[in-house]
N, C-alpha and C positions, 0 to 999 in steps of 0.2 A: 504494500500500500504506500502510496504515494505520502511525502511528510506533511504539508501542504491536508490534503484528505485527511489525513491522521488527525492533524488540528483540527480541522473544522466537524469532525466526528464526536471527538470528545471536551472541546474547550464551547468551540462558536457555537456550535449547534445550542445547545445547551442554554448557554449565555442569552442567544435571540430569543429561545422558548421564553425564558426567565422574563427577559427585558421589555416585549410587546406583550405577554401574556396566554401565548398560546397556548391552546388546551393539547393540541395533539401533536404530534414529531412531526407529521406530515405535511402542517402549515408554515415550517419554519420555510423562511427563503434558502436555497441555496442554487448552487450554478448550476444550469445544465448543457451548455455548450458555451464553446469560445469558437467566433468564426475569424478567419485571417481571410482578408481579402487585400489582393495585390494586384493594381493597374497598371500593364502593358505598353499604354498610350504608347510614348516614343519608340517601342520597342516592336510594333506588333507587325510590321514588316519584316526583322530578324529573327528568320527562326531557330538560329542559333544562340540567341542571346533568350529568345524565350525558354528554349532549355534550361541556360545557366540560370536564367531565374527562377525555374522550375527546380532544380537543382539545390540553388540557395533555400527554395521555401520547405524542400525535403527536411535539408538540414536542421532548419529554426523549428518546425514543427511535428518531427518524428513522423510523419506521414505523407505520403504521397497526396499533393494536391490535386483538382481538376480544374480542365482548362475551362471557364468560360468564354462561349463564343458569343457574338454579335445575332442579335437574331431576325434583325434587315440592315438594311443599307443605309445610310447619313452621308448623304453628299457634304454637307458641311464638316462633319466631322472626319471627314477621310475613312469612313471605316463601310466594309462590304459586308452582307451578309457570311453570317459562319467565320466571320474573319475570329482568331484569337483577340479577345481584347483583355481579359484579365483573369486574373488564376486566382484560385479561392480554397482553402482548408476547412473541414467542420471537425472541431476536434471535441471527442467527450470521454468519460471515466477518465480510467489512469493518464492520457496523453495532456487532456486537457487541465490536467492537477498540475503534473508536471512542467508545461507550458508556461502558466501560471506562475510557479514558483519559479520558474527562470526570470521569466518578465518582470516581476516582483523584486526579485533581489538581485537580476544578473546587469539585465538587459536594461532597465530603466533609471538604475545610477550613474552606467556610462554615457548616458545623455552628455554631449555636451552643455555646460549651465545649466544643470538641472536643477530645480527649486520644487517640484513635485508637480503631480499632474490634477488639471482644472476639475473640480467637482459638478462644472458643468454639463457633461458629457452624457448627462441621462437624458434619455428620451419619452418622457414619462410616462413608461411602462416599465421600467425598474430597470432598464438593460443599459450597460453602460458601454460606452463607443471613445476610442482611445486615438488617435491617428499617430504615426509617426517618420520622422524623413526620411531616414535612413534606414536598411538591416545592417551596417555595419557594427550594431551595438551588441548584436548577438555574438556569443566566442566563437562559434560553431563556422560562421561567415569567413573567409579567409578575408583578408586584404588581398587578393590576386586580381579579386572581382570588384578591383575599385570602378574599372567603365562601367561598370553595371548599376549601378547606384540607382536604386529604386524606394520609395515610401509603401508602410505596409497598414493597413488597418484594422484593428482587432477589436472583434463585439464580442462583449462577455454577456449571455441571455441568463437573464436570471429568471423560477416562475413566482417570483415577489412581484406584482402591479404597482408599487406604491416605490418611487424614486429615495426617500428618508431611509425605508428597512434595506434596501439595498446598498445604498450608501453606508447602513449602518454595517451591514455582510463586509464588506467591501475594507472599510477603516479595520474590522475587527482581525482582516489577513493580513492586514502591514500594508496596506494599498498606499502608498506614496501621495497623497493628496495636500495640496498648499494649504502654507494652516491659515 
C-alpha cells in the first residue's frame, strides 16, 4: 500500500469523519482519480517528438497514456480531423496515490519560486485543477529532453461536491497551498 493511502486510511479518513460529522465511512470525501492531460499544440505535426512526449508522460505517471485525437477539423486552429492533439492519463488506486505523493513532495518544491499552489483551482464540485509549465520538475524526466518542453495539467476528482471539504482533504495530505 501506497504511504500516501496508508495516511489517509488511518489518520485523514478519520479526522474528516470526526470534523464535518459524518455518520458513515462512506460519506467521507476522498480521491478517486487524478487525470494528467498534456497538449501537443506545437508538437502535433512531429510525430517523433509526440512519442518523446508520450515517453516522458510514461515516465511521470507509471502508465501508458492515450493519445487524444481531434475529432473535426478547425481551419483556424490548424488542426484536421483524427489529427493527434493531446495525450491524457486517468490514473486510480495505487498509481494514483503514488503520483500524488510525488507531486506533493517531489515534483512541486522544484518549482522554480515556488511559494505554494493557488486555492483557487476548485471548480465547484470539489475537484481540484492544478496547471503546470514544465515536466522538467519530475526526477524521472531527463534533461536530454530539454527541446521538448511541454506544460502538463492534472485534475485530482474528488466524490466531495462541496469545494471547503475538499480543500479541507487536500490541506490535510501536505497539499502545498499559499497560506
Amino acid at each position: 500500500m501506497e504511504r500516501l493511502q496508508e495516511q489517509y486510511n488511518k489518520k485523514i479518513a478519520p479526522a474528516l469523519k470526526e470534523k464535518f460529522g459524518y455518520k458513515n465511512v462512506m460519506q467521507v470525501p476522498k480521491i478517486t482519480k487524478v487525470i494528467v492531460n498534456i497538449g501537443v499544440g506545437k508538437f502535433k505535426e512531429d510525430k517523433k517528438k509526440i512519442e518523446q512526449i508520450v515517453e516522458d508522460a510514461k515516465k511521470i505517471t507509471g502508465q501508458a497514456p492515450v493519445k487524444a485525437k481531434a475529432r473535426k477539423s478547425i481551419a483556424g486552429f490548424k488542426v484536421r480531423e483524427n489529427q493527434i492533439v493531446g495525450i491524457v492519463c486517468t490514473l486510480r488506486g495505487y498509481r494514483m496515490y503514488s503520483f500524488l505523493d510525488k507531486l506533493i513532495n517531489v515534483a512541486l518544491p522544484r518549482v522554480r519560486d515556488f511559494q505554494g499552489v493557488s486555492a483557487k483551482g476548485f471548480d465547484g464540485r470539489g475537484n481540484y485543477h492544478l496547471g503546470m509549465k514544465e515536466q522538467l520538475v519530475f526526477p524521472e524526466v531527463s534533461s536530454e529532453s530539454l527541446e521538448n518542453i511541454f506544460g502538463l495539467q492534472v485534475s485530482i476528482v474528488m466524490n466531495s461536491k462541496k469545494n471547503d471539504v475538499s480543500l479541507e482533504l487536500l490541506k490535510m495530505m501536505n497539499f502545498p497551498f499559499k497560506k
